[in-house]
N, C-alpha and C positions, 0 to 999 in steps of 0.2 A: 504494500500500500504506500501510496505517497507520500511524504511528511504532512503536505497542505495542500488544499483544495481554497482557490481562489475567486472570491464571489464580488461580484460587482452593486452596488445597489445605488439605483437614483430615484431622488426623488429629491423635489427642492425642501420637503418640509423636516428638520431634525428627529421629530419623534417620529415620522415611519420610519427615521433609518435607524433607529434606535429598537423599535418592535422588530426590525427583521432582525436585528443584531440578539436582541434578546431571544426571539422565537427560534432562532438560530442554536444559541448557545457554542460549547465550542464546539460541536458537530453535530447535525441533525438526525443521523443515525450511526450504531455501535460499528457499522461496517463502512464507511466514507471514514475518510480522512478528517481532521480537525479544519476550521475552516477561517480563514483568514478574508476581511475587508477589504473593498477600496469602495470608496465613500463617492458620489458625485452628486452635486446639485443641479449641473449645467447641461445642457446637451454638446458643447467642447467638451466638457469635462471627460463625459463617456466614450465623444470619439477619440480623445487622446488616449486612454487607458484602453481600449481596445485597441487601436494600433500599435501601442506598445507590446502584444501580445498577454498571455498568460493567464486569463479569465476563463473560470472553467463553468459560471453559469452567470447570466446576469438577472438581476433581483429589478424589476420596473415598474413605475407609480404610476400607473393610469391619470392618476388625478393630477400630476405636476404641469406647473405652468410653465413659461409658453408653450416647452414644446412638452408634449403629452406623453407618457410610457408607451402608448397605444402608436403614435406614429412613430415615435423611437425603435420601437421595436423593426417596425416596419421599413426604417430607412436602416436601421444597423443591415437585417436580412437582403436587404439588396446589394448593400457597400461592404460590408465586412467577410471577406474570406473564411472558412470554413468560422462562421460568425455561432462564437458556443451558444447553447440553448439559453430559452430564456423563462421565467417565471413572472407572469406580469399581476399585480396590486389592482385589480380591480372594485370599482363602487358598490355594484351591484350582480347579485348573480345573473340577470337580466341583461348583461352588459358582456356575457362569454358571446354572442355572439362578432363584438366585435375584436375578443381577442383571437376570434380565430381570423379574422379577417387583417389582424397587426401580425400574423404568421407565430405567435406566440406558443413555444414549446406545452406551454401550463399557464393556468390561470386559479386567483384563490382570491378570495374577496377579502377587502378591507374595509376596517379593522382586523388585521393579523389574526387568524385564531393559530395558534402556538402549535397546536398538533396539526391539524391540517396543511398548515405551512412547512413545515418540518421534514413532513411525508413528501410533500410537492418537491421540496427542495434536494431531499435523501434523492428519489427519485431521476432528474435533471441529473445529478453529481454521478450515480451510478453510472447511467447512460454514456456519460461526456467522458469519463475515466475509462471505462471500457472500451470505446473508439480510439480512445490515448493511448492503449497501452499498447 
């Protein structure tokens, strides 16, 4: 197993990236790797830390302003090279249909629920590690 498993999470507002980080803890399940941050508010912010490489799922806020998790997702998928999965923060359940339309690996609505998040996220890590190896 790898030392760490590197999760991206944007959203402009501090306490969701604060609930994924907790929802998170240091790894979402006993079988992924322990899971280390990179924080973004910005939509530069994401495209420079995905260029840099090394993100093994990215965490995205539907609800962030201006540019939205929902079309973030959507332009990363188009621009970014084998671009790792993604789990997007959704408002409403109501609202999965347009995460499949942002091309979003997973969706799990917010307010974060700790276990359902976790799963979603264990899940995304699996996958992306196993392509890796």
């Amino acid at each position: 197993m790898r030392p760490n498993a590197t999760v991206l999470v944007y959203s402009d507002d501090a306490g969701t990236r604060e609930q994924v980080r907790l929802a998170t803890g240091r790894r979402p399940a006993p079988d992924v790797p322990p899971v280390e941050f990179v924080e973004c508010a910005t939509l530069p912010a994401v495209l420079g830390a995905l260029e840099k490489g090394g993100i093994d799922v990215c965490v995205l806020d539907g609800e962030t302003a201006p540019a939205g998790g929902m079309g973030v997702c959507r332009q990363i998928k188009d621009e970014i090279f084998r671009c790792p999965p993604v789990l997007l923060l959704i408002g409403r359940p109501q609202d999965a249909w347009l995460a499949t339309w942002s091309r979003a690996d997973a969706a799990v609505t917010h307010p974060v629920d700790p276990v359902e998040f976790a799963a979603a996220l264990a899940a995304l890590l699996r996958e992306r590690l196993s392509i890796a190896s």
